[in-house]
C-alpha positions as CSV (number, residue, x, y, z in Angstrom):
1,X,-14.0,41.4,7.5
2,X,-11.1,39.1,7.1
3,X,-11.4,35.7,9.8
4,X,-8.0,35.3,11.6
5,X,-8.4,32.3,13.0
6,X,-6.2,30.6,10.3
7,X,-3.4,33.5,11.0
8,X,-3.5,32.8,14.4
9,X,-3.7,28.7,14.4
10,X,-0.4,29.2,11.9
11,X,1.1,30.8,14.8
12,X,0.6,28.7,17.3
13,X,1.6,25.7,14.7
14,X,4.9,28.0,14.2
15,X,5.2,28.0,18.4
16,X,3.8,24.2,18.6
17,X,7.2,23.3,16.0
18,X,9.5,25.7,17.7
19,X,8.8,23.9,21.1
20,X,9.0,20.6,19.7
21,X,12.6,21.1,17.8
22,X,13.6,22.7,21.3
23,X,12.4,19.9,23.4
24,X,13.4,16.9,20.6
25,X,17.5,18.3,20.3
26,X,17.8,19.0,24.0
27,X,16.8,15.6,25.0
28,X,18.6,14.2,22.3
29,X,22.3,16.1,24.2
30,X,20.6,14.8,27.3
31,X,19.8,11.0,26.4
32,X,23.7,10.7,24.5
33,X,25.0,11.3,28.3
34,X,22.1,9.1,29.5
35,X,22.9,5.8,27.1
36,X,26.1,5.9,26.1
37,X,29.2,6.2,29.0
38,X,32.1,6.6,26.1
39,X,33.3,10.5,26.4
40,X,31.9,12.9,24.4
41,X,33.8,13.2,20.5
42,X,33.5,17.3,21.3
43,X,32.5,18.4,24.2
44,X,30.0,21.4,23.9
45,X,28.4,23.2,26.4
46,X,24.7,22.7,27.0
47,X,24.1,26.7,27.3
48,X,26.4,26.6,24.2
49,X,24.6,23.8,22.5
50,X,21.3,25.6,22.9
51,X,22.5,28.7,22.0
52,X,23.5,27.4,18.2
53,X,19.8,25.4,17.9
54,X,18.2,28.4,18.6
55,X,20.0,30.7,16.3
56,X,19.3,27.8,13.4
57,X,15.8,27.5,14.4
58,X,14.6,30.1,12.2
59,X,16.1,28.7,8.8
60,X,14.8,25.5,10.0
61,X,11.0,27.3,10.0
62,X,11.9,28.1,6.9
63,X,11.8,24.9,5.4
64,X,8.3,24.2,7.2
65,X,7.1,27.2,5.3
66,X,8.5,26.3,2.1
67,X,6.9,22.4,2.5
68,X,3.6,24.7,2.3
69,X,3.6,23.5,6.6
70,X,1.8,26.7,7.7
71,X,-0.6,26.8,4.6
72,X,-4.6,26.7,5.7
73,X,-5.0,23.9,2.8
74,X,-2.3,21.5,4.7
75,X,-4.6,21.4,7.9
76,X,-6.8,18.6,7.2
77,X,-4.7,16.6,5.5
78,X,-3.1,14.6,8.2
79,X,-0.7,12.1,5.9
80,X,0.1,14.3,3.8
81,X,1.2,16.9,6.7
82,X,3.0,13.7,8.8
83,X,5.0,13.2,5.1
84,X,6.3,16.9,5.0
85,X,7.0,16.9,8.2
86,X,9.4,14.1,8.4
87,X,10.7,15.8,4.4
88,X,11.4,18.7,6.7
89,X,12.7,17.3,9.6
90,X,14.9,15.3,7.5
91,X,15.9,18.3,5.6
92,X,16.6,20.6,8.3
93,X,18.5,18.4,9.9
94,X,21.1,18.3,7.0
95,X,20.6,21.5,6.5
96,X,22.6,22.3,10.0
97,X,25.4,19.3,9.9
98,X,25.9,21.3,6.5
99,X,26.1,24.7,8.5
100,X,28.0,23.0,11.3
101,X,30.7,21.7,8.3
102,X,30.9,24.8,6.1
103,X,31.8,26.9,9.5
104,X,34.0,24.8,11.0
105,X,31.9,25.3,14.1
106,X,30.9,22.0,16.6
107,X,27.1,21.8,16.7
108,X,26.6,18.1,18.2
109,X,28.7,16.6,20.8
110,X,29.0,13.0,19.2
111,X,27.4,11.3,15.6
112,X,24.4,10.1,18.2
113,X,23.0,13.5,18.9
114,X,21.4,14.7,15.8
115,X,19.9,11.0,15.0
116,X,18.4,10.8,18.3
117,X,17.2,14.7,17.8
118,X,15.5,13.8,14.1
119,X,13.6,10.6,15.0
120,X,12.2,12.9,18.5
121,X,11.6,15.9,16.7
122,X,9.5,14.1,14.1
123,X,7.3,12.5,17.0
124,X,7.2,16.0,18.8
125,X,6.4,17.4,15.5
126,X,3.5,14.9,15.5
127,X,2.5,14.8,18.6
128,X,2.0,18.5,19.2
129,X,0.5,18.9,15.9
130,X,-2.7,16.8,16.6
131,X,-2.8,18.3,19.4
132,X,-3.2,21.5,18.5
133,X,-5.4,19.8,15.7
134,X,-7.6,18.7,18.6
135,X,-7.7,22.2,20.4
136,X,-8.9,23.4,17.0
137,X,-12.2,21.3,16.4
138,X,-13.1,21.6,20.5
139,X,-13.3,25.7,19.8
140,X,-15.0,25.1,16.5
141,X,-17.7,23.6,19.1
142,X,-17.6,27.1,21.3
143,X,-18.2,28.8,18.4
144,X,-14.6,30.2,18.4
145,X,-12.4,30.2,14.9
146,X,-15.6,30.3,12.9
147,X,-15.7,31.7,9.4
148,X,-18.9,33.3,8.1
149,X,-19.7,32.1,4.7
150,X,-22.6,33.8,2.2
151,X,-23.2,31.4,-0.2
152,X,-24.7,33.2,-3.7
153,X,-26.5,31.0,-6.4
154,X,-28.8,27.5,-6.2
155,X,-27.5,25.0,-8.3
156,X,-26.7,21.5,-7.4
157,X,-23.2,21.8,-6.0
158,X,-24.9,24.5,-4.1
159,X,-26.6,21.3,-2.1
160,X,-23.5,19.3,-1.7
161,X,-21.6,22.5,-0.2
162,X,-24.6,22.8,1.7
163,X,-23.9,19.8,3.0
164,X,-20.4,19.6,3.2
165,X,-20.2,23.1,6.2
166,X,-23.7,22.5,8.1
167,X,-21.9,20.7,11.0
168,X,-19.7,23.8,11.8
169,X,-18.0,22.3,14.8
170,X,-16.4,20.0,12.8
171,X,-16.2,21.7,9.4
172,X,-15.1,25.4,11.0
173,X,-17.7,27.4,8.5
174,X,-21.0,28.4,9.2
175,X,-23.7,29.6,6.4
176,X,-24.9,32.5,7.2
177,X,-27.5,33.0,3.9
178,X,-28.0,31.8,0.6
179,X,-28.6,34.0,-2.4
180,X,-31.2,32.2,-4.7
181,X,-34.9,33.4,-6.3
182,X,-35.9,29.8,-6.1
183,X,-39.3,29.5,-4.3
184,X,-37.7,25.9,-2.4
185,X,-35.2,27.4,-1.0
186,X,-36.8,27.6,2.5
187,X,-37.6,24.2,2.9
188,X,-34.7,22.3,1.4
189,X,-32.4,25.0,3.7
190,X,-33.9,24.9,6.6
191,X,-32.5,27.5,9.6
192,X,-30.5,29.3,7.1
193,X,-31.4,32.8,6.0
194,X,-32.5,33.0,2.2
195,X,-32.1,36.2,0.1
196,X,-34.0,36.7,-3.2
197,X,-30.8,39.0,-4.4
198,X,-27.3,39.6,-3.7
199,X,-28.2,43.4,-2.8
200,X,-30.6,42.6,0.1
201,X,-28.0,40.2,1.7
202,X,-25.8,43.1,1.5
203,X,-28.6,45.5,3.6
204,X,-29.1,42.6,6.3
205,X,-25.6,41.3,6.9
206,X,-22.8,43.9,8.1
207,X,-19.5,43.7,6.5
208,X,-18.3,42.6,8.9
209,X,-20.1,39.7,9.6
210,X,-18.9,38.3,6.2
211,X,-16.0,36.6,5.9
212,X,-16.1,34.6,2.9
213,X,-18.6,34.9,-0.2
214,X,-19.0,31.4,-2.5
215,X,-20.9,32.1,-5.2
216,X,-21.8,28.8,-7.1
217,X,-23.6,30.0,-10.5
218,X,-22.7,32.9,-12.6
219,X,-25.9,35.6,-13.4
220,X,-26.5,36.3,-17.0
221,X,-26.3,40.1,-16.3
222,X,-22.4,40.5,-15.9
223,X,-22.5,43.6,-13.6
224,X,-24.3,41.6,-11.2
225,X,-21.2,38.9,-11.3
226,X,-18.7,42.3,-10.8
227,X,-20.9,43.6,-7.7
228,X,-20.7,41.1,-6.1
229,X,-17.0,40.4,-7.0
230,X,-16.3,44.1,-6.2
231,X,-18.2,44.1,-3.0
232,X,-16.0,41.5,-1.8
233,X,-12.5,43.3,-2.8
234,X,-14.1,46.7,-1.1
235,X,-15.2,45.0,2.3
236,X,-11.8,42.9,2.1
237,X,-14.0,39.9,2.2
238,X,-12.5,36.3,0.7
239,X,-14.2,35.3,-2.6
240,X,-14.8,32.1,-4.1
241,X,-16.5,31.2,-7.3
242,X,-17.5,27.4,-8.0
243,X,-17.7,26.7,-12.2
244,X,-20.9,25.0,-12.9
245,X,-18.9,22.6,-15.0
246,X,-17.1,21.9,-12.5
247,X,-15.2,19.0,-14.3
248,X,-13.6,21.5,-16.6
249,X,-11.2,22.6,-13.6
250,X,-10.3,20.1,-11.8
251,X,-6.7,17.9,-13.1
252,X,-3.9,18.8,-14.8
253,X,-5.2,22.5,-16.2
254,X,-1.9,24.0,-18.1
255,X,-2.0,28.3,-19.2
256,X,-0.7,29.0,-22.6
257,X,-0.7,31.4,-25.3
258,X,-2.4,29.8,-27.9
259,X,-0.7,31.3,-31.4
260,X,1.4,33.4,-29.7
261,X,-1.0,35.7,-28.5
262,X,-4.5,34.5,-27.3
263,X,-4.2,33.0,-23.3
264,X,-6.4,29.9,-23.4
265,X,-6.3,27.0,-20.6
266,X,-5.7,24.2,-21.5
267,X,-7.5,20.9,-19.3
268,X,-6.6,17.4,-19.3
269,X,-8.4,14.9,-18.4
270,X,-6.2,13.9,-15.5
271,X,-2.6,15.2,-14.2
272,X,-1.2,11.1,-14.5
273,X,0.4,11.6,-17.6
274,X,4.3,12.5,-19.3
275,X,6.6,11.9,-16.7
276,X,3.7,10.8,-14.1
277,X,3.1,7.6,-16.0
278,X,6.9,6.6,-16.1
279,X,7.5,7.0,-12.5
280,X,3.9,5.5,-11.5
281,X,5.3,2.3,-13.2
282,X,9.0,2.8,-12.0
283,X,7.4,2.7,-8.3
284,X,4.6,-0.5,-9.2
285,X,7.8,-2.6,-10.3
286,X,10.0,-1.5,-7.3
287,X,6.9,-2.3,-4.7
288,X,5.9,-5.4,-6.4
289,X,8.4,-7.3,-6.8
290,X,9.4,-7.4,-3.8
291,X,5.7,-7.7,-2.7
292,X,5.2,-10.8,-4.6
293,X,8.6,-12.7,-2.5
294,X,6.7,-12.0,0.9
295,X,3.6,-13.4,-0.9
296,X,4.0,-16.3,-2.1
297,X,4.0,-18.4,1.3
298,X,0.8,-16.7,1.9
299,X,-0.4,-18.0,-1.6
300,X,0.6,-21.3,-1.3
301,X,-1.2,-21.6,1.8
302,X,-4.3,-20.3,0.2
303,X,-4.0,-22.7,-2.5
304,X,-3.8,-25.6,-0.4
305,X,-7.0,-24.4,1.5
306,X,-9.1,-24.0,-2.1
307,X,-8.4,-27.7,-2.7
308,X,-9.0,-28.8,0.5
309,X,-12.0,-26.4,1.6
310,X,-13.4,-24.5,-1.3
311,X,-14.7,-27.9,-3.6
312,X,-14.4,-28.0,-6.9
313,X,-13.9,-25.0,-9.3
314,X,-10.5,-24.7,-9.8
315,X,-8.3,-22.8,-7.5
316,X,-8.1,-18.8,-9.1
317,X,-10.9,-16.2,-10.2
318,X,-10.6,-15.1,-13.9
319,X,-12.7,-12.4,-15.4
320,X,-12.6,-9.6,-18.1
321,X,-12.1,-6.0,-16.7
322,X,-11.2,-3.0,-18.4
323,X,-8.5,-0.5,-17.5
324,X,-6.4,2.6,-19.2
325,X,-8.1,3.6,-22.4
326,X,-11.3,0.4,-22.5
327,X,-8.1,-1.9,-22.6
328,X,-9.4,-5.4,-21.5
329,X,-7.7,-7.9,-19.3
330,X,-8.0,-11.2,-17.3
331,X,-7.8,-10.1,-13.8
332,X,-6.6,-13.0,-11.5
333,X,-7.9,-13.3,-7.7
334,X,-7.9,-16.7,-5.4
335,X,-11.9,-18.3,-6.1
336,X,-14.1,-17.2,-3.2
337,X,-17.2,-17.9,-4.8
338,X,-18.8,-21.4,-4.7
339,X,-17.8,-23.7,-7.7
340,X,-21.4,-23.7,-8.8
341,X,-21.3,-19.6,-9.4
342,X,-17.6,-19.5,-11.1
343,X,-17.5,-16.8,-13.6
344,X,-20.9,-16.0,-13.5
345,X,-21.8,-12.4,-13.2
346,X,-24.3,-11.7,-9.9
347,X,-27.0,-11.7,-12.1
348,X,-26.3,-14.8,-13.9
349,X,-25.2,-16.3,-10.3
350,X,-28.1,-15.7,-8.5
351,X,-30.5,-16.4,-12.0
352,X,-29.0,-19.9,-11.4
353,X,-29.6,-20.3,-7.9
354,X,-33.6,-20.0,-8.6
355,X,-33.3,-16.4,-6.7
356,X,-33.1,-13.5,-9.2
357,X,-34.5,-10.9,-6.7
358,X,-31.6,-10.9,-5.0
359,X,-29.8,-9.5,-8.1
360,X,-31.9,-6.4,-7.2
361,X,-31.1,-6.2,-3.6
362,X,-27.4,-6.9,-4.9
363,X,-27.0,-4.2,-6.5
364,X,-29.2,-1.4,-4.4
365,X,-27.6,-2.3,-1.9
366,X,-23.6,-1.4,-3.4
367,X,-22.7,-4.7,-4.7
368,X,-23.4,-6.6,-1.3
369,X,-25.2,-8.6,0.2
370,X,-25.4,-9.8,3.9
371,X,-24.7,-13.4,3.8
372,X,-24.6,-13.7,-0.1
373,X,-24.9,-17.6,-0.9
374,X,-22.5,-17.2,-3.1
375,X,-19.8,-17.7,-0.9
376,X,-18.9,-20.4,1.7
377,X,-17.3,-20.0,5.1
378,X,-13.5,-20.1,3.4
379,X,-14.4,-17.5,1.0
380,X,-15.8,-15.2,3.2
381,X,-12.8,-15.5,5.5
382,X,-10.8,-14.9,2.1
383,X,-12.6,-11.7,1.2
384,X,-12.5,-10.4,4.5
385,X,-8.6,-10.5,4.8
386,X,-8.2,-9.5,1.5
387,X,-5.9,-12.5,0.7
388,X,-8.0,-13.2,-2.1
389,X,-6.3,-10.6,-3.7
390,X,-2.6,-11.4,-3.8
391,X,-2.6,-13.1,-7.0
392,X,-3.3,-9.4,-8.9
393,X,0.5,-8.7,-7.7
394,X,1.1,-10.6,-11.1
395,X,-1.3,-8.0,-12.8
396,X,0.2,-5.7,-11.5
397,X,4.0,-7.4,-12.8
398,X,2.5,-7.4,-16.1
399,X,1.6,-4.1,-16.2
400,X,-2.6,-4.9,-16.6
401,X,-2.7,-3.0,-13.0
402,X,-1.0,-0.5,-11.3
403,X,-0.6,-0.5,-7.6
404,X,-3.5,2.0,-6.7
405,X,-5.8,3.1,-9.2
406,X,-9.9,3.3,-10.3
407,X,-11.5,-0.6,-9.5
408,X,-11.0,-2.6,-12.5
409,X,-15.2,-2.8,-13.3
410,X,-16.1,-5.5,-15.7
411,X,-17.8,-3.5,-18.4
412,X,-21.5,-4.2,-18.0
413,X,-20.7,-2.2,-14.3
414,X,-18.6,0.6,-16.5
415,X,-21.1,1.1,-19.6
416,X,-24.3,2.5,-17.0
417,X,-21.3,5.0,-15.7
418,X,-21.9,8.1,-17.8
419,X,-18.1,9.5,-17.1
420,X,-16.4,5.9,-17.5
421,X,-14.6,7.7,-20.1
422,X,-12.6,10.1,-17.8
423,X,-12.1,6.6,-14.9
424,X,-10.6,4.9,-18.3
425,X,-7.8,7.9,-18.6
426,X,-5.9,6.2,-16.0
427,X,-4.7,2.6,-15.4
428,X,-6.6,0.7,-12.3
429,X,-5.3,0.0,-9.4
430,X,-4.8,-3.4,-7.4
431,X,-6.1,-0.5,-4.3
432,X,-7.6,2.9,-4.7
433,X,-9.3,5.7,-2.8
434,X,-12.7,4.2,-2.4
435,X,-11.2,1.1,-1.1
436,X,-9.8,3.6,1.5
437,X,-12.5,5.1,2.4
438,X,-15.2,2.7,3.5
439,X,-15.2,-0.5,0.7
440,X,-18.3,-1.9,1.0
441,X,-19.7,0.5,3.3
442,X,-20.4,3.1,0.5
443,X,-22.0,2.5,-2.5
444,X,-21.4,2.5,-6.4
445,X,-21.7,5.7,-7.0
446,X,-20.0,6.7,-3.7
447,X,-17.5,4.4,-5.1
448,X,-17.5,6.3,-9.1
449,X,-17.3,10.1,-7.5
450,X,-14.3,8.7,-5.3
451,X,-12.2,7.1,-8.6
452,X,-13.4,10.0,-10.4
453,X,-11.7,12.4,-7.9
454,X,-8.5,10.4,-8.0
455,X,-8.4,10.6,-11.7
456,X,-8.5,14.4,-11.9
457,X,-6.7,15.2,-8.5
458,X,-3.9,12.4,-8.6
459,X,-0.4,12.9,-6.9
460,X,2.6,10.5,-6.9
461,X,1.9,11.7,-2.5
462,X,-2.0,10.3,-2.7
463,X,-0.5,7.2,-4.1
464,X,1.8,6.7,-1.1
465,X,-1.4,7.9,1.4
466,X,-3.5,5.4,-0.7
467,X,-0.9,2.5,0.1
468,X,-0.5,3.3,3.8
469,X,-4.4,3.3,4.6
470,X,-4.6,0.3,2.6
471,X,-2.4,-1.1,5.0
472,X,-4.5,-0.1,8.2
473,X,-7.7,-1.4,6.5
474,X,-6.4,-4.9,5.8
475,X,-5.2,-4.8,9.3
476,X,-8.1,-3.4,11.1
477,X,-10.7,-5.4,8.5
478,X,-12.6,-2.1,8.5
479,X,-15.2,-2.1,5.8
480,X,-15.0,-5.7,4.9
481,X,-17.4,-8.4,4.6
């Protein structure tokens, strides 16, 4: 039968928010009186005061749910649920100065009230919300909030999902059987219960100790697909179906009668395109510029420390890379590499050097190497604070970059990627999701899936997300070396 335990974690969220709007506007009349000894502009009784938030409340909720703030797809997706929640802070807050204007009736004592009562309801907001984030995961680890999943097929997504929900104290599913006629099935799921057919998972597992059904490969016989469909609409059981090509839904996918008359879907390679593209490049020109002013002290400095520490080899990096549509272009970055190895590819660089085996190690081990000799001492302290970069701002001015994007790969990296195609339907990025998400710690093709998911998935929001963790990882040095 149907889990709850996202029904019932929405309402506490809906509680969590009520509390914290309470708590954020009642401290906010409390603090006006606190800070500020000039009388009142209207005088309003607290009881009174109170009275009005709470009978606004409500509408304010209403925004939450419309931000998609109670949704079970906004839970693990912390930026993106801190971003609606100041949207909806923001917006509820005009919406009851609005109410308070339209009626003629005094809300807020003084102007001071309903800015101290937005900037504390958006850290109670916050605040309460990883905690009941936290609360979550530590019942995930007593077995509480758990959703039973019966995975049906064995193909290789099958694996990664796998995968992906073993750990169920920190994922919140737990497998409960896999449907597959493959004679492997034992040993490379081991612990989980394997049935040969979807009929004899059916016989062994009650109703309702099914809560959700993935099936990840469609059976030839159709009737077989409708049971199983049907079986989950009888038992009011959730149903998911992964596509084998899974690369056909995923991006911008559009619905249409084609002629007039036949529905046919219609898939792009990636959503960043139309009015996408104009407003990525609106928002690259409005952050760089600026970006570039703050810069350039920083890039002075660094060009006085190539001449005076880095030897000869000319101050600045140039190399062909490829971006939007196999476009080539001279990326610019300050030199970290030894004079000797300028513009040399690693395997030329290390071909040079008398040491071609570490070309191998190079490369197996995600384009790094531990102490590369390569680099000296300033251009390892260059690379690790990322100020080697700056100079890509004017890449980025001249429209060879965009802010965050795919990693502008040279193209004897791109032509051994069998999908460089679909990485070359956007522009690359001066940042980009796999920087984000470990940089050298994960490898190429870590590195590719990452790109690849940005390109099909991308959202003017994951930019902004992309741009704020890029932030904390220049900071905190985290994956650099």
């Amino acid at each position: 039968m149907k889990n709850n335990a996202s029904f019932v974690y929405s309402f506490f969220l809906v509680i969590a928010d009520i509390v914290s709007l309470v708590a954020a506007f009642a401290v906010a009349y409390l603090l006006r009186g606190a800070l500020d000894a000039r009388p009142v502009a209207h005088p309003v009784p607290a009881a009174t005061y109170l009275g009005l938030l709470l009978g606004l409340i409500p509408f304010w909720l209403l925004i939450f749910g419309l931000l998609g703030l109670y949704n079970s797809n906004i839970y693990e997706k912390r930026f993106q649920e801190i971003g609606r929640l100041f949207i909806g802070s923001f917006v509820g807050l005009l919406f009851v100065i609005a109410i308070e204007y339209a009626t003629i009736q005094t809300i807020f004592p003084s102007k001071l009230v309903p800015f101290y009562g937005f900037l504390l309801a958006f850290g109670f907001l916050v605040l309460l919300r990883n905690l009941a984030r936290a609360i979550r995961v530590i019942l995930f680890g007593f077995n509480v909030g758990i959703s039973h999943i019966l995975v049906v097929g064995d193909t290789k997504i099958t694996e990664e999902l796998v995968g992906t929900l073993k750990d169920s104290r920190t994922s919140g599913y737990k497998i409960i059987g896999i449907v597959t006629q493959k004679a492997s099935a034992s040993k490379r799921y081991p612990g989980m219960a394997i049935f040969s057919d979807f009929d004899t998972a059916a016989k062994h597992l009650k109703p309702e100790a099914i809560h959700g059904i993935i099936q990840t490969g469609l059976y030839t016989d159709a009737d077989k697909n409708n049971q199983i469909l049907n079986y989950a609409q009888e038992h009011h059981v959730s149903f998911r179906f992964i596509p084998g090509n899974t690369e056909l839904f995923v991006g911008n996918l559009e619905v249409e009668l084609f002629r007039q008359s036949v529905p046919v879907i219609a898939v792009h390679q990636t959503p960043l395109i139309g009015w996408g593209r104009i407003l990525k490049r609106i928002f690259d020109m409005l952050v760089v510029l600026p970006l570039i002013l703050i810069a350039l002290p920083f890039m002075l400095l660094v060009t006085i420390g190539e001449v005076l520490f880095n030897g000869r080899g000319g101050i600045f990096f140039r190399q062909v890379r490829l971006t939007r549509f196999n476009h080539e272009f001279k990326v610019f970055k300050f030199r970290t590499i030894k004079g000797t190895y300028n513009g040399l590819t690693p395997e030329e660089a290390f071909q040079k050097m008398g040491k071609p085996e570490l070309a191998k190690r190079y490369r197996a081990n995600g384009d790094y190497l531990p102490k590369d000799p390569r680099f000296g001492w300033y251009g390892r302290i260059l690379r690790a604070t990322s100020l080697d970069e700056l100079p890509q701002l004017f890449n980025v001015l001249r429209g060879d970059l965009s802010l965050v994007g795919p990693r502008p790969l040279i193209p004897q990296e791109l032509a051994i990627y069998e999908k460089r195609h679909a990485i070359l339907s956007v522009k690359s990025g001066l940042t980009g999701l796999a920087q984000v998400s470990g940089r050298r710690n994960i490898g190429f093709d870590e590195r590719r899936k990452l790109d690849m998911y940005y390109v099909q998935n991308w959202t003017f929001w994951m930019d902004i997300i992309i741009l704020l963790k890029t932030v904390r990882v220049i900071l905190t040095g985290e994956g650099a070396k």
